[in-house]
Backbone as CSV, one residue per row, in Angstrom:
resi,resn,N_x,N_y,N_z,CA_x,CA_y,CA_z,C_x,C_y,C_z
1,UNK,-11.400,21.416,-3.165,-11.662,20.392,-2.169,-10.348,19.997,-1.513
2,UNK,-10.264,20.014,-0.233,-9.036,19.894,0.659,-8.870,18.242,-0.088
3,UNK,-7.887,18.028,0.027,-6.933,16.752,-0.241,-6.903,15.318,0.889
4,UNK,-7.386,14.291,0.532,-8.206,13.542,1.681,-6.810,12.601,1.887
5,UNK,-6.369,12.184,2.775,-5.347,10.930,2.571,-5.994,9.539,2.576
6,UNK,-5.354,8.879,1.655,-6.318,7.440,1.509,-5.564,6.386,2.377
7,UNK,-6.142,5.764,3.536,-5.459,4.645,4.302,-5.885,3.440,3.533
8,UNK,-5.033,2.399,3.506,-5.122,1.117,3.355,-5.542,0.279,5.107
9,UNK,-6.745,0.096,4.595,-7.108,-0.030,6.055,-6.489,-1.826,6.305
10,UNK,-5.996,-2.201,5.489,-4.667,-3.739,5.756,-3.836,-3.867,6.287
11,UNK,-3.293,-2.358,6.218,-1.761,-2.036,6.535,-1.591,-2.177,7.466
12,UNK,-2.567,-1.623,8.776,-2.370,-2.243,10.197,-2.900,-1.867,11.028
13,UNK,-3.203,-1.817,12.127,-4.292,-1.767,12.936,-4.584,-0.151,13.400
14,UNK,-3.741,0.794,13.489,-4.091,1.819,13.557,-4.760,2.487,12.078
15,UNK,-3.975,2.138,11.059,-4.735,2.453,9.703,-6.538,1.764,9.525
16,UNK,-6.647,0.581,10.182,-8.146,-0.355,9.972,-8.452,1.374,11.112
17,UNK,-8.054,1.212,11.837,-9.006,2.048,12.902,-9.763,3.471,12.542
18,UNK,-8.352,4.098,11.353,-8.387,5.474,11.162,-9.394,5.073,9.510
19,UNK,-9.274,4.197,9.260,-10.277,3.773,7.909,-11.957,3.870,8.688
20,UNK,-11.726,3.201,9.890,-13.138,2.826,10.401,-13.758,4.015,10.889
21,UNK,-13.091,5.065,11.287,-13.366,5.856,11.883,-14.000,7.030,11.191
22,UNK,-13.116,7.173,9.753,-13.884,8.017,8.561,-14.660,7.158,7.898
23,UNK,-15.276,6.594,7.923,-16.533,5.592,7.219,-17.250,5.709,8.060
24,UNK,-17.453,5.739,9.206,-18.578,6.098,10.534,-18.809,7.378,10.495
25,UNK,-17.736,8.316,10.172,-18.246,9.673,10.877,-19.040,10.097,8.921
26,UNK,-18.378,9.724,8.296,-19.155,10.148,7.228,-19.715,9.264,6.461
27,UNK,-20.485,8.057,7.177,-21.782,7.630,6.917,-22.706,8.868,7.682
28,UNK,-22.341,9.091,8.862,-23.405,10.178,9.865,-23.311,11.440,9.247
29,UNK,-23.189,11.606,7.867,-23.360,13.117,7.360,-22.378,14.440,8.545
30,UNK,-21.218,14.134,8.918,-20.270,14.952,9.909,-19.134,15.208,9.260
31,UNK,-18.668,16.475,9.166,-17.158,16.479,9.083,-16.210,16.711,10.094
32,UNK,-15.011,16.347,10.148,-14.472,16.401,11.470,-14.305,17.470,12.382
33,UNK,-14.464,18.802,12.365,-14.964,19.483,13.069,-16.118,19.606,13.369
34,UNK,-17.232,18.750,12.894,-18.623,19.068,13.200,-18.488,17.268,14.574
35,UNK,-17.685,16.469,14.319,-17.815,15.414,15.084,-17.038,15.712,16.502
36,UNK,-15.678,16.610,16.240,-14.371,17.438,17.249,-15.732,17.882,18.352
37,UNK,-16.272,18.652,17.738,-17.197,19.506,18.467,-18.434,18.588,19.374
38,UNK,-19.090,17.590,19.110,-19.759,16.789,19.652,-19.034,16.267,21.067
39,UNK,-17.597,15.665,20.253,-17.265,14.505,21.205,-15.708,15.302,22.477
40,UNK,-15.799,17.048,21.913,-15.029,17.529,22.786,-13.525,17.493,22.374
41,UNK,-13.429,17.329,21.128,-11.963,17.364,20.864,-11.848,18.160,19.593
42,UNK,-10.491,18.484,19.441,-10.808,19.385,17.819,-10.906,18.242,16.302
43,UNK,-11.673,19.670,15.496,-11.393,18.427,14.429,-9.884,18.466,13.744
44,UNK,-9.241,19.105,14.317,-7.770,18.682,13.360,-7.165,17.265,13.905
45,UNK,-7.355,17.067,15.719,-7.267,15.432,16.211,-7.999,14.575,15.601
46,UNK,-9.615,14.619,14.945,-9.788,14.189,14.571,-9.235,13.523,13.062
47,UNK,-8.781,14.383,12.414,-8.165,14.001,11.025,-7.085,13.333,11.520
48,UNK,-6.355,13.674,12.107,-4.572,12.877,12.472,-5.087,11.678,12.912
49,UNK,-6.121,11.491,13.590,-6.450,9.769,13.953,-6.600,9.029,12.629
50,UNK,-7.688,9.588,11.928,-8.616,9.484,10.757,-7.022,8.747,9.626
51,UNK,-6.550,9.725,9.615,-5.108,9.449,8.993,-3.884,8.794,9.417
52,UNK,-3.963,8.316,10.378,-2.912,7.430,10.925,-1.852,8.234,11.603
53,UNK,-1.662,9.237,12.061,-1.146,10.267,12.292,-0.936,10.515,13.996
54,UNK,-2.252,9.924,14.631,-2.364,10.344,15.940,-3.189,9.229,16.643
55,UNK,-2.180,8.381,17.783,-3.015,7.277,18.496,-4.727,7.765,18.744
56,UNK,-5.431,7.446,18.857,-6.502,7.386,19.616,-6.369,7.031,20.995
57,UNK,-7.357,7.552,21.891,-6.866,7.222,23.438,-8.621,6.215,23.475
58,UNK,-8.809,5.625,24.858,-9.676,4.592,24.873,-10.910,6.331,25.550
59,UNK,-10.686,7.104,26.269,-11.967,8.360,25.840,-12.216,8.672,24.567
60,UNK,-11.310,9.272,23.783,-12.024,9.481,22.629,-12.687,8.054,21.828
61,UNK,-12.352,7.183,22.030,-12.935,6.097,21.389,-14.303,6.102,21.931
62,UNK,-14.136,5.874,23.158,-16.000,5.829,23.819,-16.917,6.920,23.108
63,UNK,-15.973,8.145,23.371,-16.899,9.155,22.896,-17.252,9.150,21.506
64,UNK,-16.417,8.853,20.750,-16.692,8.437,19.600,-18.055,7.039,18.774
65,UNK,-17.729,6.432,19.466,-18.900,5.263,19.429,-20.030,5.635,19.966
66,UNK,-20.228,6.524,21.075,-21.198,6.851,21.490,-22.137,7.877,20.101
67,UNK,-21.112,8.679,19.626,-21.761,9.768,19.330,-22.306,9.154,17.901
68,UNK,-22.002,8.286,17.550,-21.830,7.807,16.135,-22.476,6.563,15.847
69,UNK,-22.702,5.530,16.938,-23.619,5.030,17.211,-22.969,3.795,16.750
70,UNK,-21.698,3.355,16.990,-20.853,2.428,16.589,-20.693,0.988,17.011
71,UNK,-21.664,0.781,18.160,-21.747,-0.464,19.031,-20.374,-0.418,19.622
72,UNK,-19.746,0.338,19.564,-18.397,0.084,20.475,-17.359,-0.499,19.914
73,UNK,-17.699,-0.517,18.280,-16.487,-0.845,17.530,-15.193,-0.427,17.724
74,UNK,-15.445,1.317,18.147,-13.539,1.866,18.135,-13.110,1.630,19.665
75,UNK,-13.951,1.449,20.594,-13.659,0.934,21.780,-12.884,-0.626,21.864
76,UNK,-13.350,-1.055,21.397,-13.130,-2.702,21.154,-11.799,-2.689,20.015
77,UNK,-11.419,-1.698,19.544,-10.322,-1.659,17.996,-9.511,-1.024,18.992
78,UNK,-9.443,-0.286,20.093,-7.875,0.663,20.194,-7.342,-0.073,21.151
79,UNK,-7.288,-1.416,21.763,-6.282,-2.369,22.703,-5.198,-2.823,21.831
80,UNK,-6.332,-3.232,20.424,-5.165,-4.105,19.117,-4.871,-2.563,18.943
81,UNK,-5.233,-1.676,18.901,-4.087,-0.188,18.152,-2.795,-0.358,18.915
82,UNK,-2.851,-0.342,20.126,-2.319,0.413,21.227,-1.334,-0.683,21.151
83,UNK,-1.162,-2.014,21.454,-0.586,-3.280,21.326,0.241,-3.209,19.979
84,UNK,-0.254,-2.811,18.912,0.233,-3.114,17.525,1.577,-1.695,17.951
85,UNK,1.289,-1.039,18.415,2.190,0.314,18.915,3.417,0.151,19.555
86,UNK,3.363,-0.894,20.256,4.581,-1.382,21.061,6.059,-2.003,20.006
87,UNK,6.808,-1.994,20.739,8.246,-1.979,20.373,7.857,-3.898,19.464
88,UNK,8.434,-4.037,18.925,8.313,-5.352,18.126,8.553,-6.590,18.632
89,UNK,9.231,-6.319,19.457,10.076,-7.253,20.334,9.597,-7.630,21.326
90,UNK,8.323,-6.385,21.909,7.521,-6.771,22.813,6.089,-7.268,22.797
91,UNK,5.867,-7.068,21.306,4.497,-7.709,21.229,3.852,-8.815,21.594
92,UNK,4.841,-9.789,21.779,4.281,-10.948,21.980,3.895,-10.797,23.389
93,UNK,4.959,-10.435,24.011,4.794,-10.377,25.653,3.462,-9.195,25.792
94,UNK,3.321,-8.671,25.385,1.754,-8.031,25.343,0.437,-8.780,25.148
95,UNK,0.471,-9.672,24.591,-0.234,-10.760,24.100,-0.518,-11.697,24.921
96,UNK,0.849,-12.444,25.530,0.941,-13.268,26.779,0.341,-12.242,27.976
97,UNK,0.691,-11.051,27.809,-0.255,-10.278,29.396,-1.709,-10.563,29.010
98,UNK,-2.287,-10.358,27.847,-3.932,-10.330,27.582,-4.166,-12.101,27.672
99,UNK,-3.465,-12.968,27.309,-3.981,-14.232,27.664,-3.735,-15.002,28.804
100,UNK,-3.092,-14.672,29.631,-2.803,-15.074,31.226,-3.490,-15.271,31.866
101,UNK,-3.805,-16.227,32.665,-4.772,-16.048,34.061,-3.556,-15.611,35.316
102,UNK,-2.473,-15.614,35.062,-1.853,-15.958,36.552,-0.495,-14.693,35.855
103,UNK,0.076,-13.790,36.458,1.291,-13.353,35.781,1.749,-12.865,37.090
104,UNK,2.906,-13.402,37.407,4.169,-13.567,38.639,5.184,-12.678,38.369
105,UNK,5.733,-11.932,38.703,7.245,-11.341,38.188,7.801,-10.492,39.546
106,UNK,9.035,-10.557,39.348,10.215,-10.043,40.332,10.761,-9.469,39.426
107,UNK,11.116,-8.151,40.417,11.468,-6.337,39.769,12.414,-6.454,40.920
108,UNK,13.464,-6.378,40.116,14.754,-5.662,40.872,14.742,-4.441,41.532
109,UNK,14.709,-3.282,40.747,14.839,-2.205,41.078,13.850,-1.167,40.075
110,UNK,12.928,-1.524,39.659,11.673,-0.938,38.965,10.279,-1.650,39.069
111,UNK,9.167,-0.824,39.312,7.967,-1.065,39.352,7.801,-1.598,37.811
112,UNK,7.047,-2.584,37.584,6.682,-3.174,36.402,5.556,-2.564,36.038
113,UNK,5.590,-2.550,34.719,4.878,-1.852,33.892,3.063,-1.712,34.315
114,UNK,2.632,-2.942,34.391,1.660,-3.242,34.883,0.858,-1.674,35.731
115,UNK,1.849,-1.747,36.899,1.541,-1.162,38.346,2.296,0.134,38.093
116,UNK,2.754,0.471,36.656,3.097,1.919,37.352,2.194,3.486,36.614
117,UNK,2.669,4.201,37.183,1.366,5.525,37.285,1.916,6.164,36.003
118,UNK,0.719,7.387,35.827,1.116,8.285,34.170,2.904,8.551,34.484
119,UNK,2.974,8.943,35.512,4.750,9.841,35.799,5.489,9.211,35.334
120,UNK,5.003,8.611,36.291,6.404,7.259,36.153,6.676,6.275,35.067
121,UNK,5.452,6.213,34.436,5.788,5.616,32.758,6.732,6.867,32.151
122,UNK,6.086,8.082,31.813,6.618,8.865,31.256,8.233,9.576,31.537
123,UNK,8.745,9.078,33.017,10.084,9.425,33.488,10.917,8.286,32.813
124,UNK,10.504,7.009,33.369,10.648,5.601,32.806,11.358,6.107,30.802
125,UNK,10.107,6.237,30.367,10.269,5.859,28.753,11.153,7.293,27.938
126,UNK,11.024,8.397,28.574,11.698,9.675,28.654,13.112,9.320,28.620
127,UNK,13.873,8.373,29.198,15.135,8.260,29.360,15.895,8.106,28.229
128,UNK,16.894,9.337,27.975,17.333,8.865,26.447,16.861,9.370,24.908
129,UNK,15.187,9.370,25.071,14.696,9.582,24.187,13.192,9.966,24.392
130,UNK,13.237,11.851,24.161,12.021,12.058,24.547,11.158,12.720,23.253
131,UNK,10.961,11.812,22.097,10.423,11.507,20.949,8.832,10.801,21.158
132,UNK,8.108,11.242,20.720,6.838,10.640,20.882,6.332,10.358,22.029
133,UNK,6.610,10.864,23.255,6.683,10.549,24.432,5.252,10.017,25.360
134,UNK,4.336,11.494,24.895,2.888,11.228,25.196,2.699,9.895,24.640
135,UNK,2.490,9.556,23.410,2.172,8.210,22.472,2.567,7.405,23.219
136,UNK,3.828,7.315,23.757,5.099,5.887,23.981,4.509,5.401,25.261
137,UNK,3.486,6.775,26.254,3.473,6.377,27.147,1.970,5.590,27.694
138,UNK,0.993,6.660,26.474,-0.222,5.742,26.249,-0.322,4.821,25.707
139,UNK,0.574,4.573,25.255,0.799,2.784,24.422,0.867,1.685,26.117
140,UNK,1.802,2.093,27.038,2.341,1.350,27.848,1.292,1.270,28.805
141,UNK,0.537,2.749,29.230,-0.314,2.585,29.900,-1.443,1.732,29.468
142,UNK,-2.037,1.629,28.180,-2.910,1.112,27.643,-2.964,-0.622,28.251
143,UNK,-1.420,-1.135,28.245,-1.520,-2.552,28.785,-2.456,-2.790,29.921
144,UNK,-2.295,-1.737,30.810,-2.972,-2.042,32.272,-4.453,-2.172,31.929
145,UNK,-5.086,-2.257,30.633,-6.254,-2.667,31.097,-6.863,-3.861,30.886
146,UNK,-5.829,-4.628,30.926,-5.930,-6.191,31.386,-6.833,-6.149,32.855
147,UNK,-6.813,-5.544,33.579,-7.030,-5.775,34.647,-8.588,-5.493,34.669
148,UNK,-9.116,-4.503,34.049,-10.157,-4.323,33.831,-11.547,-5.627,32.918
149,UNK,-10.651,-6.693,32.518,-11.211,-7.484,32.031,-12.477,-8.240,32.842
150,UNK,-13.171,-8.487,32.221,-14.353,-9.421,33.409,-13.489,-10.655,34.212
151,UNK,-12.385,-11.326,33.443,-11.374,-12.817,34.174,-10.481,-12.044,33.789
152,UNK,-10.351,-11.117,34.894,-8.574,-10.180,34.815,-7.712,-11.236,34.848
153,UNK,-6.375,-11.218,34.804,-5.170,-12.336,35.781,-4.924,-11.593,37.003
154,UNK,-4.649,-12.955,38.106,-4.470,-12.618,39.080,-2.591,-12.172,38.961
155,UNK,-2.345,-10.897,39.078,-1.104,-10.493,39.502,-0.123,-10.215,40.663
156,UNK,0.981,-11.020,40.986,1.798,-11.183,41.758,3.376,-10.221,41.751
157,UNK,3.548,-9.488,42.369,4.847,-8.844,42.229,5.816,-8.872,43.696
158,UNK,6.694,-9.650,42.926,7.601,-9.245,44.165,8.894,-8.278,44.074
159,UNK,8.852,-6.802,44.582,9.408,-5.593,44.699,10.710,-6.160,45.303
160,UNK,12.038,-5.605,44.731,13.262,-5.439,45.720,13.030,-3.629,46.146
161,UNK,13.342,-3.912,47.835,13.388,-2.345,48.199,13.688,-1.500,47.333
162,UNK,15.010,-1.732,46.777,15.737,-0.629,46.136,14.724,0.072,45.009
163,UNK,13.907,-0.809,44.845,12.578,-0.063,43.737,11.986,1.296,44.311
164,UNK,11.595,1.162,45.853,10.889,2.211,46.357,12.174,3.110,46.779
165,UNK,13.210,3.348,46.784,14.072,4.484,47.080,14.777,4.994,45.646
166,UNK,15.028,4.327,44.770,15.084,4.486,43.504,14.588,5.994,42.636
167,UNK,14.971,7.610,43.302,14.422,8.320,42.177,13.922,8.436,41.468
168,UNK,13.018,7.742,40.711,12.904,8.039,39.073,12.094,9.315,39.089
169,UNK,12.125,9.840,37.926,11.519,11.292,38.062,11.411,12.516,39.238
170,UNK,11.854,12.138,40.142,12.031,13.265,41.049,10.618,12.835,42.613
171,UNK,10.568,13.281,43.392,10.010,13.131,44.579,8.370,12.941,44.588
172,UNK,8.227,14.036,43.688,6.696,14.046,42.768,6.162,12.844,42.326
173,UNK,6.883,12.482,41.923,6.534,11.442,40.641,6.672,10.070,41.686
174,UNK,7.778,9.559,42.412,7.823,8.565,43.586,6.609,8.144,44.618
175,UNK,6.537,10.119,44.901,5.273,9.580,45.915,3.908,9.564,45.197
176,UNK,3.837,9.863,44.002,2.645,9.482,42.930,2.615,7.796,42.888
177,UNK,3.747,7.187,42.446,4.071,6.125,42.196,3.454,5.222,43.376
178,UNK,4.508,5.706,44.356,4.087,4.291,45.762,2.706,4.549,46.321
179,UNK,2.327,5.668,46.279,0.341,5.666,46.263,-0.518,5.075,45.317
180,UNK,0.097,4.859,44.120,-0.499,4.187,43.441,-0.419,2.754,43.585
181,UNK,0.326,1.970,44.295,0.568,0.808,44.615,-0.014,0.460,45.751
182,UNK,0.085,1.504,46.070,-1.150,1.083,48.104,-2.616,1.188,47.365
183,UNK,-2.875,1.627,46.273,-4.238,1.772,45.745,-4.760,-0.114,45.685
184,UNK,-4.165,-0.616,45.842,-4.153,-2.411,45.450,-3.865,-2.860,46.564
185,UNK,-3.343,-2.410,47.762,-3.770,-2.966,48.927,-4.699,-3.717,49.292
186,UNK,-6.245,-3.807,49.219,-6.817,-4.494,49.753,-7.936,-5.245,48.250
187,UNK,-6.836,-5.390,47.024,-7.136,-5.941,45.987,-6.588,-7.759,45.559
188,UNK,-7.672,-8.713,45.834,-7.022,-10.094,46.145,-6.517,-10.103,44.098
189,UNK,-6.633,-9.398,44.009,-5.855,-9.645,42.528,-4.525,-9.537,42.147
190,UNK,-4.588,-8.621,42.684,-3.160,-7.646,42.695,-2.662,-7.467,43.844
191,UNK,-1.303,-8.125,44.119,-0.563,-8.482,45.017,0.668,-7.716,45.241
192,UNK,1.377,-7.015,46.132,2.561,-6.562,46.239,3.518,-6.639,47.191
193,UNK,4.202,-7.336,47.003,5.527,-8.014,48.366,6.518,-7.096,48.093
194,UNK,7.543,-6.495,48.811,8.338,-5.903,48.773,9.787,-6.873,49.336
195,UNK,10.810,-7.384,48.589,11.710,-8.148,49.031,13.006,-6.840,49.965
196,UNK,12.756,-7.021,51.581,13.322,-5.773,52.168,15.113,-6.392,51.785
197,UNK,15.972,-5.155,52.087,17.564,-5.321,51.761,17.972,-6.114,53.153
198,UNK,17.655,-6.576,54.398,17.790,-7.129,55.216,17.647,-9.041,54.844
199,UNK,16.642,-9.088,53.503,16.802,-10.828,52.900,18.414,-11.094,53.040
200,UNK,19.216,-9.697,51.971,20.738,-10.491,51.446,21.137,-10.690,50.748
201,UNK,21.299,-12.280,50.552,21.270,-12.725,49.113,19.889,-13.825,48.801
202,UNK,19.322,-13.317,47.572,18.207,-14.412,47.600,18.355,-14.653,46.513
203,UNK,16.877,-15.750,45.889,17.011,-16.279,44.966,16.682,-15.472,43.635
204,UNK,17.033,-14.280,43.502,16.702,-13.701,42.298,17.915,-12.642,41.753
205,UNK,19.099,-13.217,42.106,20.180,-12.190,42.284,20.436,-11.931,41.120
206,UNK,20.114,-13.101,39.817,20.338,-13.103,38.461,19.744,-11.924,37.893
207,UNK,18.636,-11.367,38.836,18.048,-10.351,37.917,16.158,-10.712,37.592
208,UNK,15.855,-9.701,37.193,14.286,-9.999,37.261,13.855,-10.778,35.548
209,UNK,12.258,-11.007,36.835,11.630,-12.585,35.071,10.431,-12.738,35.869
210,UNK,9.503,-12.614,34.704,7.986,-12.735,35.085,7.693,-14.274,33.915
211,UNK,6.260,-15.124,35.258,6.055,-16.277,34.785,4.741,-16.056,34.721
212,UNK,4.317,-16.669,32.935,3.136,-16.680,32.867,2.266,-17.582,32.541
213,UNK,1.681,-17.321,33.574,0.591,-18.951,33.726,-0.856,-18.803,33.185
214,UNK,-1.228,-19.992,32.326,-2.828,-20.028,31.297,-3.539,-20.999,31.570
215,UNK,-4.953,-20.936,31.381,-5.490,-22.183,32.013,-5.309,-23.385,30.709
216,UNK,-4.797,-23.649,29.834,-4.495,-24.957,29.369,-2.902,-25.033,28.786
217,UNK,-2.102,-23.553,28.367,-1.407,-23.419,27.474,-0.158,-24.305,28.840
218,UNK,1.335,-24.282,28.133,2.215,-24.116,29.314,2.841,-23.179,29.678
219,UNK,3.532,-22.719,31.142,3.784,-21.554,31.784,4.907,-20.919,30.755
220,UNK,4.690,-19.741,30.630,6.302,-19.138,29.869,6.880,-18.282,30.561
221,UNK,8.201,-18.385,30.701,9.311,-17.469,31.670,9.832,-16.633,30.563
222,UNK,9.539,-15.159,30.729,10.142,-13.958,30.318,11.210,-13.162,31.046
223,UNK,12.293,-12.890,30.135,13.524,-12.496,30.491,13.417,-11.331,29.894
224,UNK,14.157,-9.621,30.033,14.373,-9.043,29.203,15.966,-8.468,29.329
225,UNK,16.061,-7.734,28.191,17.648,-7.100,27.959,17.278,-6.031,27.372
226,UNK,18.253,-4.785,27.101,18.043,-3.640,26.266,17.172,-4.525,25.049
227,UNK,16.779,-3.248,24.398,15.565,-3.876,23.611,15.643,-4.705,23.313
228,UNK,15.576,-5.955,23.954,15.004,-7.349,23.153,14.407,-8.062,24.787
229,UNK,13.859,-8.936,24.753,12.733,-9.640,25.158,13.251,-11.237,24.615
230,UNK,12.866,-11.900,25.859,13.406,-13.442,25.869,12.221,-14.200,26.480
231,UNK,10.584,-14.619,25.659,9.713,-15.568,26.386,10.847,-17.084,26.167
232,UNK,10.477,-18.127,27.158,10.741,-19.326,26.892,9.515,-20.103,27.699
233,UNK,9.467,-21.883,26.964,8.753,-22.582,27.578,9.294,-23.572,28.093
234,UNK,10.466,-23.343,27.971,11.640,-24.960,28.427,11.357,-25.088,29.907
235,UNK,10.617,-26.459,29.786,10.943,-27.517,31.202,11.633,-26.895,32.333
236,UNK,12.560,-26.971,31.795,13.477,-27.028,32.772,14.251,-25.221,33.336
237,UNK,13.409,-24.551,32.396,13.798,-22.702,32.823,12.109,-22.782,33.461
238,UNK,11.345,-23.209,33.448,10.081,-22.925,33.890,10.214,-23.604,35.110
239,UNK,10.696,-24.639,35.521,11.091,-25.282,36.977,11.714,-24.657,37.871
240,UNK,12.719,-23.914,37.135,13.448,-23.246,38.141,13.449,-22.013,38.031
241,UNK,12.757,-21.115,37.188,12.168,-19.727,38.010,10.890,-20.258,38.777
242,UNK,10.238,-21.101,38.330,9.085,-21.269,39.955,9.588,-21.794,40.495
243,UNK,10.393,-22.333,41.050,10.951,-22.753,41.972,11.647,-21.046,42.673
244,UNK,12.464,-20.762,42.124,12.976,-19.165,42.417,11.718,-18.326,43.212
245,UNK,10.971,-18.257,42.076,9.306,-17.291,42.500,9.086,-17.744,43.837
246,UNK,8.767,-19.122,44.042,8.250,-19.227,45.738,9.600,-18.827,46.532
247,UNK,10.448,-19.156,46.420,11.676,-18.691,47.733,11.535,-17.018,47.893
248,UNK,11.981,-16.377,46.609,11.276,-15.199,47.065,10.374,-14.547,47.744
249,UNK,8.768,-14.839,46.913,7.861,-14.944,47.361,7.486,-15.017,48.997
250,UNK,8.476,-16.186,49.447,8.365,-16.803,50.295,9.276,-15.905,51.733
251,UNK,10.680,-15.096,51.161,11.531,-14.216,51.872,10.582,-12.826,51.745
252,UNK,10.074,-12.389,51.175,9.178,-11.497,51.237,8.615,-10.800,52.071
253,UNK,8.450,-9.647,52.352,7.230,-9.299,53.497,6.103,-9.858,52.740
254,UNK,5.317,-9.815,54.399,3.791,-10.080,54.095,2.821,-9.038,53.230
255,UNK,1.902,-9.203,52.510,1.669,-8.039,51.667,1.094,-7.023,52.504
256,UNK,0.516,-7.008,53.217,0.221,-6.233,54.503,1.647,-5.370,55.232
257,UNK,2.205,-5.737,55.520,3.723,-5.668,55.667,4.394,-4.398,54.618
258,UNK,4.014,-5.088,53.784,4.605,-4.545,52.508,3.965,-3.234,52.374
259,UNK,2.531,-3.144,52.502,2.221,-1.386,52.343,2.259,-0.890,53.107
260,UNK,2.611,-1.506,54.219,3.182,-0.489,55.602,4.731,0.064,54.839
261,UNK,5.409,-0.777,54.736,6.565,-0.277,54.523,6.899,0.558,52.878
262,UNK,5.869,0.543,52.498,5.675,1.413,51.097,5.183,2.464,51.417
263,UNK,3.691,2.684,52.264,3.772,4.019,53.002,4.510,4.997,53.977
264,UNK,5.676,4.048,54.688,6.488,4.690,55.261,7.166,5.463,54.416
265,UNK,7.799,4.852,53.388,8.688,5.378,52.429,7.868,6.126,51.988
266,UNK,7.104,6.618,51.441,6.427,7.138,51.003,6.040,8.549,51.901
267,UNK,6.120,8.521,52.829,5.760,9.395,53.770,7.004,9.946,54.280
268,UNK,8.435,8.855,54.703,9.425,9.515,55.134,10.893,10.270,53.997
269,UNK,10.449,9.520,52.844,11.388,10.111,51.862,10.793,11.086,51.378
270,UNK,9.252,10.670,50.456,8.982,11.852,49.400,7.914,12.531,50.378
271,UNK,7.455,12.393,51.830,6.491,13.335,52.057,7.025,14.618,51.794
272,UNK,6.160,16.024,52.225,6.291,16.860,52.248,7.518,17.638,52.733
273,UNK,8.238,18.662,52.103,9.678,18.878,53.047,8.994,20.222,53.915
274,UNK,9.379,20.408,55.008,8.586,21.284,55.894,10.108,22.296,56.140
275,UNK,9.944,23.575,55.176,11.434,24.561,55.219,11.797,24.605,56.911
């Protein structure tokens, strides 16, 4: 008899998942190639989940609940997987994205996590260290489905140009990127101002900080640095990044404005090169 690994399904949320997941498939009389085969994946993915070994993505979860008849248990379990996955430092601020009604932030010179596409996570988190990379990047993508919530938060970004001329990953990956941001164009949720290099000097020269607003809690201003992460609730740092947020905000193109001038770029840097 092959050798089973035993999870402590306490230990943590990908282990509860990979516990839950072999107790479902073999309550249903399946072994994991007989379940691989149902739900379209092999059964050796299946064991590496089963075992803590291999994220689950939110398809195989559906497919999984579906086939197994789970009420949507592993659907509803892989946000806390995916969250519990993140860097330590950032968990909380993962947390504050899922309880927000309102989340504001100014990006210097990078699209925030939120709003950016498979590439560009993966050019993004690639830097330095291209270890677990797929994982690192479905972890990050996984955040965005805040938005998908029935009371999404309404999201506000205000872009410095230098974001949309900014390389990352190569021309491919840019004009993937700024199409994916005109995809929210005519989305009253999701907002995108582009602060053009003609402002100057404005009020965010310190560098970027997203404010997050709840319907009873108080607002918290997030700072970050190489790996570490700075929420605060002080008075008086919450006064004056909103105070900051509207001047920006306020120097801003119009968001209309703004995907004009994101499709330009988009069209005059990374369009097509014609030999």
């Amino acid at each position: 008899m092959a050798h089973i690994n035993t999870l402590d399904p306490g230990a943590s949320p990908l282990d509860y998942y990979g516990f839950e997941l072999r107790r479902h498939r073999e309550a249903a009389g399946l072994t994991q190639r007989q379940l691989g085969d149902i739900v379209n994946y092999t059964g050796s993915l299946v064991g590496q989940v089963e075992t803590a070994r291999k994220l689950p993505t939110q398809e195989f979860s559906e497919r999984v609940d579906a086939a197994l008849g789970t009420g949507g248990l592993l659907s509803r379990l892989v946000g806390l997987v995916m969250r519990s996955q993140l860097p330590a430092w950032f968990q909380q601020v993962a947390e504050l994205e899922v309880r927000a009604t309102e989340i504001c932030t100014f990006q210097t010179h990078m699209i925030h996590g939120l709003l950016q596409s498979p590439s560009y996570v993966r050019a993004v988190l690639g830097v330095l260290d291209q270890d677990k990379l797929e994982d690192r990047a479905a972890v990050r993508l996984a955040r965005q489905r805040i938005f998908e919530k029935e009371e999404s938060p309404v999201f506000w970004m205000v872009l410095g140009a230098a974001a949309l001329h900014q390389e990352i990953g190569g021309r491919e990956v840019m004009r993937e990127q700024l199409a994916h941001l005109l995809t929210f164009e005519n989305d009253p949720r999701i907002n995108v101002q582009i602060l053009p290099y003609s402002v100057g000097e404005h009020a965010g020269l310190q560098g970027s900080f997203t404010l997050f607003r709840f319907a009873s809690d108080p607002t918290i201003v997030y700072t970050e640095g190489y790996s570490s992460g700075h929420p605060t609730a002080n008075p008086d740092t919450v006064k004056d990044c909103s105070l900051r947020y509207d001047h920006l905000r306020a120097a801003a193109l119009s968001i209309q404005d703004s995907a004009e001038l994101i499709r330009r770029v988009m069209e005059d840097r990374y369009g097509e090169q014609v030999a």
